[in-house]
C-alpha positions in Angstrom: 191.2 94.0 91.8 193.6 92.8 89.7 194.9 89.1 90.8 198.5 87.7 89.9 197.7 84.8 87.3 198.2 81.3 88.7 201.8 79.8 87.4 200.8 76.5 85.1 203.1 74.2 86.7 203.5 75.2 90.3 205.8 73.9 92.5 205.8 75.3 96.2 202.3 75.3 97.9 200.5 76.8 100.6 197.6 75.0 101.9 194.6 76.6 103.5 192.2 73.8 104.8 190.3 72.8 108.0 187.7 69.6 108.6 188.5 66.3 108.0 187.8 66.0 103.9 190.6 68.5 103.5 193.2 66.0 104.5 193.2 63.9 101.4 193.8 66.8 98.7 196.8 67.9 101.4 198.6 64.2 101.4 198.2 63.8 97.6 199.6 66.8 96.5 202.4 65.7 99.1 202.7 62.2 97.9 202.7 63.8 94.3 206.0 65.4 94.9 204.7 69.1 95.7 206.7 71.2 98.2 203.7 72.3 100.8 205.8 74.9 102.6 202.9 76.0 105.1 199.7 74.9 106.2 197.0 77.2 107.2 194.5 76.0 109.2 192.0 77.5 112.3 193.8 78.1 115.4 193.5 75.2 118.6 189.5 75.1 119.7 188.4 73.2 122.8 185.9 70.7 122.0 184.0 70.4 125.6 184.1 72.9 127.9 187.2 72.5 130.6 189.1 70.2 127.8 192.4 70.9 126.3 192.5 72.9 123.6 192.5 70.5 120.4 194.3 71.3 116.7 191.9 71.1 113.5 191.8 67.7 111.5 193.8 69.5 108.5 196.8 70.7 111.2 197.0 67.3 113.0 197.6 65.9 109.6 200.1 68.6 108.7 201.8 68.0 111.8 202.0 64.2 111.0 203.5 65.1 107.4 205.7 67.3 109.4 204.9 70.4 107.6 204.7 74.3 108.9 201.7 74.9 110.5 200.1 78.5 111.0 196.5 79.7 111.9 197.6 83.4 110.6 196.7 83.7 106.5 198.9 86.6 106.6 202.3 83.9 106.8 201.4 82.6 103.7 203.1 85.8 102.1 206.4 84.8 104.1 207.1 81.1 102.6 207.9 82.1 98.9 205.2 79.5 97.5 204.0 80.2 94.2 200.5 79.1 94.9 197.6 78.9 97.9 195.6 76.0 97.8 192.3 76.4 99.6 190.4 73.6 100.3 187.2 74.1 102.7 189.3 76.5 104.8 186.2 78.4 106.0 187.5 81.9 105.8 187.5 84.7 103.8 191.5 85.2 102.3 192.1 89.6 102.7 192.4 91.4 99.3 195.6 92.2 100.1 196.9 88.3 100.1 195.0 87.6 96.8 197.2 90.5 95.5 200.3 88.8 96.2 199.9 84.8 95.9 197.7 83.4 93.4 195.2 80.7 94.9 192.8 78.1 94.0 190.1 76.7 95.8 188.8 73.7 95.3 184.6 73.9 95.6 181.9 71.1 95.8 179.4 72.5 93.3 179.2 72.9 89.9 179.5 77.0 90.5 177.6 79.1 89.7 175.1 76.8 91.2 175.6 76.9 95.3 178.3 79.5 96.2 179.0 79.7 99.5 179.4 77.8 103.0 176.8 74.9 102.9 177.0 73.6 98.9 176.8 69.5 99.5 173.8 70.2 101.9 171.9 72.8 100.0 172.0 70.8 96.9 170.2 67.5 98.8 167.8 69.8 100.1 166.8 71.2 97.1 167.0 67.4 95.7 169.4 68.3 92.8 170.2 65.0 90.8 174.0 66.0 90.4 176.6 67.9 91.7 180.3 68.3 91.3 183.8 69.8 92.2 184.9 72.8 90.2 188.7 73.7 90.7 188.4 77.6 90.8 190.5 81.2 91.2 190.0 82.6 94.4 188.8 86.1 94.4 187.6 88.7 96.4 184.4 87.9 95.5 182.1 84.9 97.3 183.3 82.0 94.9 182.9 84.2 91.8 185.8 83.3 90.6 186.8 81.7 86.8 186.9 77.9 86.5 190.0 76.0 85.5 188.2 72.5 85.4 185.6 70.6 87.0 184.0 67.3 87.7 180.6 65.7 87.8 179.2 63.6 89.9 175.5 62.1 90.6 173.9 62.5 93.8 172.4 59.1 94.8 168.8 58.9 96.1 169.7 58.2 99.4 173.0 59.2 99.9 173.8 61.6 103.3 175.8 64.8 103.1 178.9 62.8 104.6 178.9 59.9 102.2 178.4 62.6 99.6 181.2 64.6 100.7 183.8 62.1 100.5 183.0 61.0 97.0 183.2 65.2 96.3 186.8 65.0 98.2 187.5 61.6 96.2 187.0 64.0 93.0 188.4 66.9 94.1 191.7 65.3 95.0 192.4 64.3 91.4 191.3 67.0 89.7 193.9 69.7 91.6 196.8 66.9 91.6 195.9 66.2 88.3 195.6 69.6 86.8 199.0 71.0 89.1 200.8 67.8 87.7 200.1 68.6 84.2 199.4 72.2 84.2 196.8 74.5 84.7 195.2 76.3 81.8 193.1 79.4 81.2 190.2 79.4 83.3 186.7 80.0 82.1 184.1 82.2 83.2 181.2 81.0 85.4 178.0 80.3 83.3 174.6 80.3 84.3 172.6 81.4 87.3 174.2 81.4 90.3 172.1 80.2 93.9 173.7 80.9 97.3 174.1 78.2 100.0 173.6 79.9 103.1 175.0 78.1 106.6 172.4 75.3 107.8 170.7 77.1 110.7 170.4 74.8 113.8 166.0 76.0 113.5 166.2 74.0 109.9 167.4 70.8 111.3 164.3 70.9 113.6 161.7 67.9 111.7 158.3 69.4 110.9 156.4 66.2 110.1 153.5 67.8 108.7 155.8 68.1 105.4 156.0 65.9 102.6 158.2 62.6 103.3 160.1 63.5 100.4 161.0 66.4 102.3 161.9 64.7 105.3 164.1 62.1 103.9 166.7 64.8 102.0 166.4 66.8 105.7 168.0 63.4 107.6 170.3 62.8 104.9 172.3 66.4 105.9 172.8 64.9 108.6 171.4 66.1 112.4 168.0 66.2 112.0 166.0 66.1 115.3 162.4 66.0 116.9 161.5 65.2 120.0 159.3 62.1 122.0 158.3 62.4 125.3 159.3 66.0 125.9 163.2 65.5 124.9 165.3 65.4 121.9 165.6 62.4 119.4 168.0 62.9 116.6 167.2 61.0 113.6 169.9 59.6 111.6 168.4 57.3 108.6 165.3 57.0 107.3 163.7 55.8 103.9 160.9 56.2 101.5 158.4 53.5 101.7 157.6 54.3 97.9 161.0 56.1 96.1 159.9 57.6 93.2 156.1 56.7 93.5 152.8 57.5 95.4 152.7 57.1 99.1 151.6 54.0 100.3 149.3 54.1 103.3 150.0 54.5 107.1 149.6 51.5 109.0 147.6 51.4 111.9 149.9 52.5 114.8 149.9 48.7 116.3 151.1 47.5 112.6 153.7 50.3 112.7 156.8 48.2 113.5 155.9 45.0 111.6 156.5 45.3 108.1 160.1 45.6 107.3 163.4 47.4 109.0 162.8 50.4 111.5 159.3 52.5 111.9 157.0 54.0 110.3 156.2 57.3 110.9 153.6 59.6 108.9 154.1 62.3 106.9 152.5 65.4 105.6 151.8 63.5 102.2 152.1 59.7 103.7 154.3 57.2 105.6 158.5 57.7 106.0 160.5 55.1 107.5 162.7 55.8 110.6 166.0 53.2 110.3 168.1 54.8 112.7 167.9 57.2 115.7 169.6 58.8 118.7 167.8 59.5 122.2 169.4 62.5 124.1 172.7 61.4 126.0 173.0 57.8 124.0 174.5 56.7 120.9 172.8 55.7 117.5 170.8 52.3 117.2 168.5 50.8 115.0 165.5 52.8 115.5 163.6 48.9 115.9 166.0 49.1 119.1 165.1 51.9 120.1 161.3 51.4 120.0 161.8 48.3 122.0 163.3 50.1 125.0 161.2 53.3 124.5 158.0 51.2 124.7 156.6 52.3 121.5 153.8 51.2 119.7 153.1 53.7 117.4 150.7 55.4 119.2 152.3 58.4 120.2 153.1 60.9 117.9 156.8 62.2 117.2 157.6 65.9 117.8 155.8 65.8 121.3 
């Protein structure tokens, strides 16, 4: 399918965004002096069941801008904007919209590498070293589309998926102000070999401690990792390497298991991991030291039971 090219110095916007880490790109390109004439975002969702119907985090903050709000992509066709903005909208944009409003999206991966729904998690997982945010045409195609500029950025050791994520949104902010302020260029094929990242299935999140700590560790940072103690769910939330970036150091006897240092320690299919923070079914998060306190634990009973 032939796609309408982009204008280089757009001027009246539609934006297509949903969770929280779309609201930044949307009040910058606002503060920069664009005219966002709609907003596109998922339609109201209940949160719990019997409660009222709430909007998503990009509408509430289009309504607080006081900017159109639809949840149909078809209206972006009716606002005269010269381009769509997409910005972890979470759905697929008909052929017969791309034919008629040029887009971008802005993507957290350096593409070909992770396209698809799940990029920031599947590159921890796979324990990737960097990352990035590539400022892309929107096609048909699943994030197949040419590159108009990108940028870089290092995936720390321990980070989680939501610290990530707002460094990627950090990034991705100035790169689509920047390149709409001063004009977008000709976009660049995608090099390399792409990898697909699939949706996080709730089963993944589910620990398996027989695997290697290493393992473990990028699982928590995702963010929902669980297991269970005494027959009911215990989310873990932090943990740490006892030795980053070196052998495994021994596991304590279970009695020595909460005396050297922060949180517990827990074995491993290739050693010890350290638990920092955990969530027992129906309570909040707390130090997982706290937590072994009120649980009576002394290391003696295995997690995942």
């Amino acid at each position: 399918m032939d796609l309408p090219p982009a204008p280089p110095h757009p001027r009246r916007l539609a934006y297509l965004g949903t969770p929280s880490f779309a609201i930044q790109p949307l009040r910058a390109l606002v503060d920069a002096g664009f005219d966002v004439a709609l907003v596109v975002s998922r339609a109201d969702a209940r949160r719990s069941r019997g409660g009222a119907a709430q909007p998503s985090p990009v509408k509430a903050a289009a309504l607080e801008l006081g900017l159109p709000v639809s949840d149909r992509v078809d209206d972006v066709l009716t606002v005269d904007a010269d381009l769509g903005v997409v910005v972890a909208f979470g759905r697929l944009i008909r052929p017969h919209v791309l034919a008629e409003l040029p887009m971008v999206n802005v993507h957290f991966s350096l593409l070909p590498r992770w396209r698809g729904a799940a990029p920031v998690e599947r590159a921890i997982l796979a324990g990737d070293e960097r990352t990035g945010v590539d400022l892309m045409v929107v096609e048909e195609g699943l994030d197949t589309g040419d590159i108009y500029d990108r940028a870089v950025v290092d995936i720390g050791p321990d980070e989680s998926a939501d610290e990530l994520r707002t460094r990627l949104s950090d990034a991705g902010t100035r790169l689509v102000v920047d390149n709409l302020t001063t004009g977008l260029g000709r976009p660049q094929p995608q090099e390399g070999e792409a990898t697909y990242a699939t949706k996080i299935d709730p089963a993944e999140l589910h620990i398996d401690w027989t695997r290697p700590a290493v393992d473990l560790h990028r699982l928590v940072r995702i963010g929902g990792a669980w297991t269970t103690f005494r027959g009911r769910r215990l989310k873990i939330w932090r943990t740490a390497l006892t030795e980053p970036g070196g052998p495994a150091a021994p596991l304590p006897d279970p009695g020595e298991r909460r005396a050297r240092g922060p949180g517990i320690v827990v074995p491993a299919g290739d050693g010890p991991i350290r638990v920092l923070e955990v969530q027992p079914e129906g309570r909040p998060r707390l130090p997982a030291e706290a937590w072994a306190n009120g649980a009576r634990w002394d290391g003696s009973e295995a997690l995942g039971q």
